[in-house]
C-alpha positions as CSV (number, residue, x, y, z in Angstrom):
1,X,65.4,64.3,167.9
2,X,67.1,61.2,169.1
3,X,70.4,62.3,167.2
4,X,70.9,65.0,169.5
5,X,71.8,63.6,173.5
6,X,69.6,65.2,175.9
7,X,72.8,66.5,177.8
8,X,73.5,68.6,174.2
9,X,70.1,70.4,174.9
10,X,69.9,74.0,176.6
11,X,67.3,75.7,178.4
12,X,67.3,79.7,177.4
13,X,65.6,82.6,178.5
14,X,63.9,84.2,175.7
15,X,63.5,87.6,177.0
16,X,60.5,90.2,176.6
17,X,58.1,88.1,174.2
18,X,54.9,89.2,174.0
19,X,52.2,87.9,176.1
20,X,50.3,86.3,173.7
21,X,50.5,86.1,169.7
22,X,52.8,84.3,167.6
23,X,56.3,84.2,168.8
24,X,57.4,87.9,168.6
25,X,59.4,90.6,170.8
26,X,61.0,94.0,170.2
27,X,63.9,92.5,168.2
28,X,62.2,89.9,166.2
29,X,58.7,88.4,165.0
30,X,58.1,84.9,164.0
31,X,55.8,85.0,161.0
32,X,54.8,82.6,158.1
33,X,55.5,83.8,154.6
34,X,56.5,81.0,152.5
35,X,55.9,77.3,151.9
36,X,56.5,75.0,154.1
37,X,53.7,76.6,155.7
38,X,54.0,76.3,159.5
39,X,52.5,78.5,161.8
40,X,54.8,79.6,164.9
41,X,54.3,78.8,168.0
42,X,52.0,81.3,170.6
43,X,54.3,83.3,173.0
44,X,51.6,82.3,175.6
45,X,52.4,79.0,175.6
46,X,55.2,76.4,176.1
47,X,58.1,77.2,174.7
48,X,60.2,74.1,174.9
49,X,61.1,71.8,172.4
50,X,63.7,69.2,171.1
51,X,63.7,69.6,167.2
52,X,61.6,67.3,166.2
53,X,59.2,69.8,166.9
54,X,58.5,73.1,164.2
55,X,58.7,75.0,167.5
56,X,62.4,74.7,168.3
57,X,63.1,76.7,164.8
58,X,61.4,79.6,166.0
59,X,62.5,79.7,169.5
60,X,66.3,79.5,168.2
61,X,65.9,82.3,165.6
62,X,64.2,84.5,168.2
63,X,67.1,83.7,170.7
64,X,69.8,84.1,168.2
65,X,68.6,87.1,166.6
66,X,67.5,88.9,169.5
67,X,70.7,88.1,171.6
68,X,72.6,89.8,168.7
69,X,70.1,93.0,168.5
70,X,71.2,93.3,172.2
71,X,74.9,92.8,171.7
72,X,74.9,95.5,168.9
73,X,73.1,98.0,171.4
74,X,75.7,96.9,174.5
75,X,78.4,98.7,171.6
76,X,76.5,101.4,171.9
77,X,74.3,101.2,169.1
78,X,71.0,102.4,170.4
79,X,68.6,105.4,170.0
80,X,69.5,107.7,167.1
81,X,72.8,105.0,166.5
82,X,70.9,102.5,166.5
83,X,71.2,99.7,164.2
84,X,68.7,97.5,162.6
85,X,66.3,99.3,165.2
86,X,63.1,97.1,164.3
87,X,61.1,93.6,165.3
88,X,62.8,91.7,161.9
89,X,60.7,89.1,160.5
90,X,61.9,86.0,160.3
91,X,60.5,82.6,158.8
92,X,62.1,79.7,160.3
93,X,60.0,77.2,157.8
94,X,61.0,78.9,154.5
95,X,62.4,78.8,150.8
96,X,60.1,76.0,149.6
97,X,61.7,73.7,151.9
98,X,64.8,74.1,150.1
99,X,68.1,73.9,151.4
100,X,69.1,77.5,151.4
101,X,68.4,81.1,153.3
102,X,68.3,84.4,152.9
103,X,67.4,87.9,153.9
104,X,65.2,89.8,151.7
105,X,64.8,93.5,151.8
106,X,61.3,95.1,152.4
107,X,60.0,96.7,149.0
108,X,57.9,99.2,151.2
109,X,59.6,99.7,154.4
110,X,63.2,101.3,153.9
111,X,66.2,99.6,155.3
112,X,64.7,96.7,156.9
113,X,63.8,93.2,155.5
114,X,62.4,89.5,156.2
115,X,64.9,86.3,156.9
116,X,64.1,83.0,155.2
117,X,65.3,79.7,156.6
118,X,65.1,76.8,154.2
119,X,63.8,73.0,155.7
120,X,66.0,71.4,153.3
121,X,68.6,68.6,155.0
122,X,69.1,69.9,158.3
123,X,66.6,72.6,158.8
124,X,68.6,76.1,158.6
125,X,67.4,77.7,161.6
126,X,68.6,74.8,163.8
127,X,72.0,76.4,163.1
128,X,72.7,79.5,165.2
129,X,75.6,80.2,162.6
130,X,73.6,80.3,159.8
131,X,71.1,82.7,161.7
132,X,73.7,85.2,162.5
133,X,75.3,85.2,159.1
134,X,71.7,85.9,157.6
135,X,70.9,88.9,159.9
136,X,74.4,90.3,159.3
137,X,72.4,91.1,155.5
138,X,70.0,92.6,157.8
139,X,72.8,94.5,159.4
140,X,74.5,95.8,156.1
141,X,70.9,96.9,155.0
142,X,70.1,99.0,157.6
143,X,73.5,101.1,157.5
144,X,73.8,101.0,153.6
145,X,70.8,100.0,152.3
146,X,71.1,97.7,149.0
147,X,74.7,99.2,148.7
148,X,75.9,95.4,149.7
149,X,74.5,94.1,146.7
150,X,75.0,93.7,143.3
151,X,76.3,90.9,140.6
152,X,77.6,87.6,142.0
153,X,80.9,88.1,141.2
154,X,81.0,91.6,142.2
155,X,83.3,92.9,145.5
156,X,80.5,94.5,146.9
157,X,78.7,91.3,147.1
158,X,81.4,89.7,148.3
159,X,82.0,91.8,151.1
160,X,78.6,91.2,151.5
161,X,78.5,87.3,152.5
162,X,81.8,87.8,153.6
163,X,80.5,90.2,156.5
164,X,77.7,87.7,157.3
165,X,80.3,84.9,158.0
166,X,82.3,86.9,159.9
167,X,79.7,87.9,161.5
168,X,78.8,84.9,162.9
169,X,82.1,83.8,163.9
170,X,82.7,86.8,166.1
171,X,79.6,85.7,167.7
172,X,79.9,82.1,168.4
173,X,83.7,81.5,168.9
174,X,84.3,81.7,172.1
175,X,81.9,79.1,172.9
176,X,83.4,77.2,170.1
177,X,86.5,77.1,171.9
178,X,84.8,76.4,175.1
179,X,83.5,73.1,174.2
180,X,86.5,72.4,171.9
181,X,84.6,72.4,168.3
182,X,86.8,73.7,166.1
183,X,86.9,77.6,165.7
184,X,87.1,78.2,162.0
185,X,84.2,76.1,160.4
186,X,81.2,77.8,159.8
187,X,77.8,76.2,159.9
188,X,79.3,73.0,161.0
189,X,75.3,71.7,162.0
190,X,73.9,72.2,159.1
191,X,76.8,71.0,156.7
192,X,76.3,67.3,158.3
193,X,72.9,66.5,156.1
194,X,74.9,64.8,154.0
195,X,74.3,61.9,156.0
196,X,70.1,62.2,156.1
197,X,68.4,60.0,154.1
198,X,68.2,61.4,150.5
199,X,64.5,62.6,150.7
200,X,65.6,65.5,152.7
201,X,67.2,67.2,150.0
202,X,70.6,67.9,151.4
203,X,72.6,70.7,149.6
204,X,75.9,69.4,150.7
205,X,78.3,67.0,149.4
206,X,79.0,64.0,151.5
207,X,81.8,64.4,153.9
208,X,80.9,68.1,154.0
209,X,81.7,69.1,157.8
210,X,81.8,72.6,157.7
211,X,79.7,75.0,155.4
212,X,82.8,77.5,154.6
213,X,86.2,78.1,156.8
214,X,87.2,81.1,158.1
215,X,91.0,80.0,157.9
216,X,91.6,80.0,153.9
217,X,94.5,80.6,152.4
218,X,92.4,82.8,149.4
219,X,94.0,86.0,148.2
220,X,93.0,88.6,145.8
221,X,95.4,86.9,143.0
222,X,92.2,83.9,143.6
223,X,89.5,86.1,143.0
224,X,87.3,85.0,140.8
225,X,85.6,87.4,138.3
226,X,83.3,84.8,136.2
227,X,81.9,81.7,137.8
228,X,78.7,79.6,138.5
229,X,76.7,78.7,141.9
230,X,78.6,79.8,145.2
231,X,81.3,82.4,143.4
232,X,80.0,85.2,146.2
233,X,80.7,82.9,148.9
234,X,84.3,81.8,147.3
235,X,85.1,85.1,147.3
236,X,83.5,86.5,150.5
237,X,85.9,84.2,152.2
238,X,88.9,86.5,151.2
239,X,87.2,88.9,153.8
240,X,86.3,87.0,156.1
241,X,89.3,85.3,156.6
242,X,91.3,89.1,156.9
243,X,88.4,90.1,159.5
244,X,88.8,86.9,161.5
245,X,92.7,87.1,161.8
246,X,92.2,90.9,163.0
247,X,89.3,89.4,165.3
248,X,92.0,87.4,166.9
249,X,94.5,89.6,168.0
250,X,92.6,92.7,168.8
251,X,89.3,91.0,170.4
252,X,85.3,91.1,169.8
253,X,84.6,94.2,171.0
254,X,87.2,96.1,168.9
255,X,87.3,94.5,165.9
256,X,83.2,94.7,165.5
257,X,83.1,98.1,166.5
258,X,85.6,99.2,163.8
259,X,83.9,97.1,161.0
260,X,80.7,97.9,161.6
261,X,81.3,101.9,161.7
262,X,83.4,101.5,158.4
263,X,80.2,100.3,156.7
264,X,78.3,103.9,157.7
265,X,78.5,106.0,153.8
266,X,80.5,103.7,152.3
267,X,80.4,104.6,148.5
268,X,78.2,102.4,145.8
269,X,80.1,99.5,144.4
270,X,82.5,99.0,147.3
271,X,85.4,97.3,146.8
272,X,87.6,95.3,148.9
273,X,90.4,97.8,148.6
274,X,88.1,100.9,149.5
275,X,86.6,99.2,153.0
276,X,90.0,98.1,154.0
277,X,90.9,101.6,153.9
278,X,87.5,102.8,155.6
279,X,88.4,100.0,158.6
280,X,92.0,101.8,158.6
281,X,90.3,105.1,158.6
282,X,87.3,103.8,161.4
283,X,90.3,103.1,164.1
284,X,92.2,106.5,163.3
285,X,89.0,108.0,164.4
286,X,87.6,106.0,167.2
287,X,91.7,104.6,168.3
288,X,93.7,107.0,167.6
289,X,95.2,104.5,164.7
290,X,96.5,102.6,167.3
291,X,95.1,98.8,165.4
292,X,96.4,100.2,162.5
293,X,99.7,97.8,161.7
294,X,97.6,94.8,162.8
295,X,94.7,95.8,159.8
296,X,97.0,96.8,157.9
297,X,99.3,93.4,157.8
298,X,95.9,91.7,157.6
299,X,94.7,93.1,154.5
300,X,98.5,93.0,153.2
301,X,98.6,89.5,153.2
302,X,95.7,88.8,150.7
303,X,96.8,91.0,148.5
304,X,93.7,93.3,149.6
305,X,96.2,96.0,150.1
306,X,100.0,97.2,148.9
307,X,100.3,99.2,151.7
308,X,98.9,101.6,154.1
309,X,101.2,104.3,155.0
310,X,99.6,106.1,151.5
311,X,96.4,105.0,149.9
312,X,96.7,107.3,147.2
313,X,98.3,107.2,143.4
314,X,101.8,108.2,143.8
315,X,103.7,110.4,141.2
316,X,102.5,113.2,138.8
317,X,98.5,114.0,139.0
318,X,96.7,116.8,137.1
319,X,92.9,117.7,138.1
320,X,90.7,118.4,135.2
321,X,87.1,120.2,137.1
322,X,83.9,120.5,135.8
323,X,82.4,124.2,135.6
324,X,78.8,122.4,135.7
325,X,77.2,122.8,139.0
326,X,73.6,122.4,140.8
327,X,72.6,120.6,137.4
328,X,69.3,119.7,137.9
329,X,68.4,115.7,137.1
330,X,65.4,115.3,135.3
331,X,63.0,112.6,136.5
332,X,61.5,109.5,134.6
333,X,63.6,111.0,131.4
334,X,65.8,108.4,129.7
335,X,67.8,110.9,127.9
336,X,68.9,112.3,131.5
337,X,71.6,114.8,131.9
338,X,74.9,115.5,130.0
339,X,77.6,117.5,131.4
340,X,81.0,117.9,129.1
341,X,84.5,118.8,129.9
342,X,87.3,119.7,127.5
343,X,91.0,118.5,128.1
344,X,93.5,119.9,125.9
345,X,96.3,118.2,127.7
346,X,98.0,116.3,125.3
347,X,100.4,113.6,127.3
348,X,99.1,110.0,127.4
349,X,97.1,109.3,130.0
350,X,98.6,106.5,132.4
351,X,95.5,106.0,134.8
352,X,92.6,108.0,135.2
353,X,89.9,108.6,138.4
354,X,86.5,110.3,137.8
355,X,85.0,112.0,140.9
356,X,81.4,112.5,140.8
357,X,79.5,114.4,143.2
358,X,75.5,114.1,142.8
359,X,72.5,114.7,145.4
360,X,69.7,112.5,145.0
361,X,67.3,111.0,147.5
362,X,67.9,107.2,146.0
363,X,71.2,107.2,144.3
364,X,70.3,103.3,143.1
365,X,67.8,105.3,140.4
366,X,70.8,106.7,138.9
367,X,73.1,105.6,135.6
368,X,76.2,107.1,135.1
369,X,78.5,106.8,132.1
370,X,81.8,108.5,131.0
371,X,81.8,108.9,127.1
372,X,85.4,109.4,125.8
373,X,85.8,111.7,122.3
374,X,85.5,108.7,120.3
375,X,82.5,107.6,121.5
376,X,84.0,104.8,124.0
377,X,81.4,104.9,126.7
378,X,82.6,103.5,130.4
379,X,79.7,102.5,132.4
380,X,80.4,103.9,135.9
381,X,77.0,102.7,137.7
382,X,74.0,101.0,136.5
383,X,70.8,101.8,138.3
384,X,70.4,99.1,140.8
385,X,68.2,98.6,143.9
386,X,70.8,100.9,146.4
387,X,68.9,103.1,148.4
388,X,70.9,105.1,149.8
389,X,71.1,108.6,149.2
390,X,73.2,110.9,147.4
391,X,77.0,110.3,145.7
392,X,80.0,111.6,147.0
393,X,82.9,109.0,145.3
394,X,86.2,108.7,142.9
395,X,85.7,105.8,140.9
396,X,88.3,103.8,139.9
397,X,89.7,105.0,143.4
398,X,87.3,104.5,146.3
399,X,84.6,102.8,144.0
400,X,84.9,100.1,141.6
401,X,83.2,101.4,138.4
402,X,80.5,98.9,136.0
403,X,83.6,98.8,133.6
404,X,86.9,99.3,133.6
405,X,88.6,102.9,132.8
406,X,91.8,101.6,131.7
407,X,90.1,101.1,128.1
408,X,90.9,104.9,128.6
């Protein structure tokens, strides 16, 4: 405790925790599912403490967590709008002990989840950053639920982790500013283990000062489509960097609302390109487009985007349609459902987009593939743990498809 001064120390209201019970509210409840086990503390009680005490984990999760339930509603977000409308779990003493968190979706109760906060060098939930990005998981979840997942090096989750940082930038910059800590570095609290004594398993390696930046220079041309430990993040920062330069010239309350209503029936796979468009497309509808050049440079400059004035293939197109409709999908058969179209059309085929338009309750149950005359088979989804309902999406287009069609 002695390595924070007593002046750094703040005295916060926690509001509406219950009476008695382990700390819990109507936005979040303290619980104890993993190793390091550690009971949290009782809402009746004191609820002050420096951190060398297992209390002052729980007490800044519940503040951090619940202070952003209650900025998400002050956009509007309540009642039938409402997002992430649920007391979240959260372990403050989690992973092992290890020196990493997560958010871990329910496998019972759709769209919601549990957060985990490694102990590992400086505990996790001791940074407010790391809190914020771990609930913006829980955010994605609740709109899109396990649409934000997928391989590491995927787009989708890398918009993913990029979100979460953002995330927590937009919440804690102004205060950054305010006390003149420097406004881009994420997780600046926790990235400073590096100086603990080895037995506290630090992650980080020394002279570490920030976790990530929100300033990088990363465009799509640095993408990285193979790669070990950390590729997500690499590549989250892409995003996060184009959301925190819109952030700063059109403001919090803006910039939030239009990311987070792009994010509502956003087609599987997402890619970069296709949620640019759907930010573009959010402030048409709630702006009147009137953000539009400033997303639009953004996105521009990492190579995210070519342009935005049309977001559609120029030249010559030809529609080939399907005469198959209300095709019933069998269940629990792996042979599953073929539907065949002819083209006669004999000119060479430059690039090609498949729409696909299916209704079923849990569209992550589903694998689709696009089987050429010769037998080339193009994987357009895998079945994967999505959950939302239903597919309405051009892949290749406004979805990145499993492979790629130009082998077409």
């Amino acid at each position: 405790a002695a390595a924070v001064p007593e002046q750094a120390y703040r005295t916060v209201e926690l509001q509406d925790v219950a009476p008695a019970g382990p700390l819990a509210g109507p936005n979040v409840k303290l619980v104890d599912r993993q190793s390091p086990n550690v009971a949290p503390p009782d809402g009746s009680s004191s609820l002050l403490f420096d951190r060398a005490a297992d209390g002052f984990e729980d007490v800044n999760v519940y503040f951090h967590v619940d202070r952003t339930q209650r900025y998400l509603q002050s956009l509007g977000y309540t009642g039938a709008r409402a997002i992430a409308a649920y007391a979240i779990e959260a372990d403050a003493h989690s992973a092992g002990g290890a020196d990493n968190s997560f958010f871990l979706p329910s496998a019972t109760r759709f769209a919601e989840g549990t957060l985990h906060f490694g102990e590992g060098g400086t505990d996790d939930a001791e940074d407010a950053d790391l809190i914020v990005h771990e609930y913006g998981h829980a955010i994605q979840e609740w709109i899109s639920p396990g649409t934000f997942g997928g391989a590491f090096t995927s787009e989708s989750r890398a918009l993913s982790e990029g979100f979460g940082d953002y995330w927590a930038y937009s919440a804690h910059v102004a205060q950054r500013i305010a006390f003149g800590r420097d406004p881009f570095c994420f997780a600046d609290w926790d990235a400073r283990c590096w100086e603990d004594d080895t037995s506290q398993q630090c992650g980080y390696r020394p002279g570490s000062d920030c976790l990530r930046r929100l300033d990088g220079t990363r465009t799509m041309a640095d993408y990285e489509r193979v790669g070990g430990g950390g590729v997500e993040h690499r590549n989250g920062s892409i995003w996060s960097s184009a959301l925190r330069e819109i952030h700063q010239q059109l403001g919090r309350t803006v910039t939030d609302t239009i990311v987070l209503e792009a994010m509502f029936d956003v087609p599987p796979q997402p890619t970069y390109a296709v949620m640019a468009r759907r930010i573009i497309e959010a402030d048409r509808l709630l702006f009147n487009a009137s953000h539009a050049p400033v997303i639009c440079a953004s996105m521009m400059a990492r190579g995210i985007l070519s342009g935005c004035d049309d977001t559609r293939p120029r030249g010559e197109q030809t529609f080939f349609q399907s005469n198959d409709r209300a095709l019933a999908i069998p269940e629990n058969n792996s042979a599953g459902l073929t539907s065949q179209l002819t083209i006669a059309d004999a000119r060479a085929i430059e690039r090609i987009f498949v729409r696909v338009d299916i209704a079923h309750p849990l569209r992550g149950d589903l694998r689709i593939d696009l089987v050429a005359p010769d037998g080339t088979t193009v994987i357009l989804q895998q079945a994967s743990l999505e959950r939302g309902a239903d597919i309405h999406t051009t892949y290749g287009l406004t979805a990145q498809p499993v492979d790629p069609l130009d082998v077409l």
